[in-house]
N, C-alpha and C positions, 0 to 999 in steps of 0.2 A: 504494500500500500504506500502511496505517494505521501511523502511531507507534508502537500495542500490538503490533499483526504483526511489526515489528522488534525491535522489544525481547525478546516471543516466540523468536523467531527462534537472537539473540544467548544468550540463556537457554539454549536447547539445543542449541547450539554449544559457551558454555563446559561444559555438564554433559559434552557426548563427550569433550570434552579431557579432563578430572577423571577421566573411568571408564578413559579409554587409559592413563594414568598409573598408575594403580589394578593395572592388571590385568599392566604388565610386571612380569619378576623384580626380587628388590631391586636384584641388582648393576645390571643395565641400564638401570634409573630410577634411578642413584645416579650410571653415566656420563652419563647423558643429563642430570642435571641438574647436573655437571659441567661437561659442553661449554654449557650455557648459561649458566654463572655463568667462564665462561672463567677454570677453574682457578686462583681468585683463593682459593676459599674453604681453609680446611683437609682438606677432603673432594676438593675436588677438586684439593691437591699428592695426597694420597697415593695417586689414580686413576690421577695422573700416573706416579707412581714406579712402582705395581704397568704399566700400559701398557709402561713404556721398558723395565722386567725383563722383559716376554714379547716383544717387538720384540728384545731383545738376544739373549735364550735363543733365541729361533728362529732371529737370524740368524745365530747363531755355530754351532746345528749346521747349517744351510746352507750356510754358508760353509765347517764341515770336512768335508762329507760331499760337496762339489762338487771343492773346490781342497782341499784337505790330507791327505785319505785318503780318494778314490774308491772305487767299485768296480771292479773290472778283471777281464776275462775273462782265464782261462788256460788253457790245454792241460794238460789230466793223462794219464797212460798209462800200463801195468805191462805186467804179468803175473801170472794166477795159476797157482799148482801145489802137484804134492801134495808134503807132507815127507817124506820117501823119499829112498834113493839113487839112484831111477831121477827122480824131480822131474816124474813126469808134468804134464800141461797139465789144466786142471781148467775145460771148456767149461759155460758156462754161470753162474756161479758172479754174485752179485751186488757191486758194487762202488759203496757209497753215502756220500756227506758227512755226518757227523753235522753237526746243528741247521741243515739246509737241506734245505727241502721238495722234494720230485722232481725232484733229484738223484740219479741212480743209473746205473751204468753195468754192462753186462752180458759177461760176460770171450765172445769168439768159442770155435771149435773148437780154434784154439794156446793158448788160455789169456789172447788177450791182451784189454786192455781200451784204452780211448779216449775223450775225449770233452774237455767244456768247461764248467770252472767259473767262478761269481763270486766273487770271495779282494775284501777291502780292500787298498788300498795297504799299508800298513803292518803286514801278517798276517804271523809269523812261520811258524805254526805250524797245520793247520788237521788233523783227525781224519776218516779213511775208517775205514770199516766194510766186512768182507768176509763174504758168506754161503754158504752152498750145502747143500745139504740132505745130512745123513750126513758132513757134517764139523764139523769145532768151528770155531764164531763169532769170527771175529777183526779187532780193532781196535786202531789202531796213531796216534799222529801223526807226521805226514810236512810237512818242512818246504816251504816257502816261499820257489823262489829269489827273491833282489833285483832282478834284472834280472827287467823287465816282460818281451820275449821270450820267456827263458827257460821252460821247458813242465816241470809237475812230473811227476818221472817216480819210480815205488814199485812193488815186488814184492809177491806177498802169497804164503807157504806156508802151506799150511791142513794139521791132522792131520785125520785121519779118527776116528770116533768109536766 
């Protein structure tokens, strides 16, 4: 191969590079010419600082969402009934966790209900929602015992409308 052929060659070798460069976002050509001036420049401490603040913010909610206040499943169960002095059983009736998606638990023929939610470690306090058609809508917050075991246990009387 000829001298000119190489040289040729080399020419539209470095033009790709040039257009590669070209064509990424600013940040990513800004890290990338960072990690090649090995964070020596002023450009590249402060790639460095903004890096170790998202490695930090990520690992710090990892680390409280794993080890410091997980998730944990729990036991719920009531009852529901009507307000009355007779307290009948109100079959059917729906029983759902406000700001948790399908979540819902459905009361049987005694009124009763059951089932198994996700609470944080450290949830005091978490909000059911009670429905059933031809009575009035009721929501209540029902705590959160401390002991993991422990199973959260709430009534619900509904009036009638």
């Amino acid at each position: 191969m000829s001298k000119f052929l190489r040289n040729i060659r080399r020419f539209r070798g470095s033009a790709k590079k040039e257009n590669e460069e070209e064509e990424r976002s600013p940040f990513i050509a800004l890290l990338w010419k960072s990690l090649k001036d090995g964070f020596s420049s002023t450009i590249g401490k402060w790639v460095g600082i903004i890096m170790t603040f998202i490695v930090v913010t990520v690992g710090g909610w990892i680390i409280n969402n794993t080890y410091i206040n997980p998730l944990q499943v729990r036991e719920i169960s009531g009852y529901v009934h009507e307000t009355d002095s007779e307290g009948k059983p109100l079959p059917g009736a729906t029983i759902f966790v406000v700001g948790q998606k399908d979540v819902q638990f459905e009361a049987d023929e005694n009124g009763y209900f059951s089932g198994k939610i996700k609470v944080r470690k450290n949830t005091g306090q978490i909000t059911l929602s009670c429905n059933l058609e031809g009575y009035a809508f009721f929501q209540k917050p029902v705590d959160v015992p401390i002991d993991k075991g422990e199973p959260i246990l709430t009534n619900f009387q509904l009036d009638p409308l």
